[in-house]
C-alpha atoms as one frame of an Amber mdcrd trajectory, in Angstrom:
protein
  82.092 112.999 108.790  80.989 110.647 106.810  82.952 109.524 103.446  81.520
 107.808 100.814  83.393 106.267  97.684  81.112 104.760  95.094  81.458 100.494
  95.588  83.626 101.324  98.570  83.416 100.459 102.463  85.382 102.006 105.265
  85.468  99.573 108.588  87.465 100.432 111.211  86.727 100.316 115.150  87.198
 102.428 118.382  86.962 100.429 121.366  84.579  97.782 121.177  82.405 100.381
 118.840  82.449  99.401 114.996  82.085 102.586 112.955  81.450 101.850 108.996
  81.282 104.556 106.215  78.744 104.325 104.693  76.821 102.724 107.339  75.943
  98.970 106.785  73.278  98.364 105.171  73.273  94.380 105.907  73.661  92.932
 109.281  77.173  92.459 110.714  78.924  90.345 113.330  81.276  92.992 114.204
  79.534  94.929 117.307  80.709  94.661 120.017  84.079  93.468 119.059  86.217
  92.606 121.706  89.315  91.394 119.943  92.123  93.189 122.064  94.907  92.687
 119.506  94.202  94.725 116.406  95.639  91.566 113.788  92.990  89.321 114.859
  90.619  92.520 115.099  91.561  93.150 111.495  90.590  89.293 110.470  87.423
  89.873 111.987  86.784  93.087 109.913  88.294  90.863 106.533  85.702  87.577
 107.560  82.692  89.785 108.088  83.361  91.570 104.654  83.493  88.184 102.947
  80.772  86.974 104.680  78.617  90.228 102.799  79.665  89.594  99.335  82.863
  91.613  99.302  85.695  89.997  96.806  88.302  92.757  97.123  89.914  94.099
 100.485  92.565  96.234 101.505  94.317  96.591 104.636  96.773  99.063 105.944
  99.094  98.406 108.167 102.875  99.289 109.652 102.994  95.388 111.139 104.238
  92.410 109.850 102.264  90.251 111.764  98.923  91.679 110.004 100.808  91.173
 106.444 101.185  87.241 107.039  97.874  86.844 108.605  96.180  88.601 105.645
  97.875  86.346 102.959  96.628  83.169 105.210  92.907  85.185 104.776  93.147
  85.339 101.161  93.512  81.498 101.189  91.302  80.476 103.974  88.483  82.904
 102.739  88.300  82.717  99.034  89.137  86.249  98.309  89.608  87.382  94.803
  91.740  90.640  95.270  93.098  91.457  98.731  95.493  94.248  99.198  98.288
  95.067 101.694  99.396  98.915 102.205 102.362  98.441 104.773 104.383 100.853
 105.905 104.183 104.417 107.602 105.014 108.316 106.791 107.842 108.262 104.317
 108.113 104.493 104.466 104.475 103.612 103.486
């Protein structure tokens, strides 16, 4: 299935496998990926984004870890507008 929302990415990975809706368009430095902890993983996905004009990301997550490596992103990579959604089920 493939989702598209106008101005909108969707990264995420399954294995070492990078899936993107809608499929990139520019060249990425995501495949293979073979971060085995999913924060750095995530950092990778945040970088590479930067790195093809994005300004704006959003994350979801349910760890804390992820939350204080993102803010160090937003610093470290310029970002304009980078969201957190933390939390799970009821709790998100």
């Amino acid at each position: 299935m493939i989702i598209v929302i106008e101005g909108k990415q969707i990264v995420a990975t399954h294995g070492t496998k990078v899936l993107c809706s809608p499929p990139m368009t520019v060249g990425s430095n995501l495949s293979p990926c073979s971060h085995e902890e999913a924060d750095t993983r995530m950092m990778v996905h945040v970088a590479d984004a930067v790195g093809n004009g994005h300004k704006s990301i959003m994350i979801r997550t349910a760890d804390t870890d992820v939350f204080v490596l993102a803010v160090a992103a937003v610093v470290t990579l310029n970002l304009e507008e980078h969201w957190v959604s933390y939390g799970t089920g009821k709790s998100h």
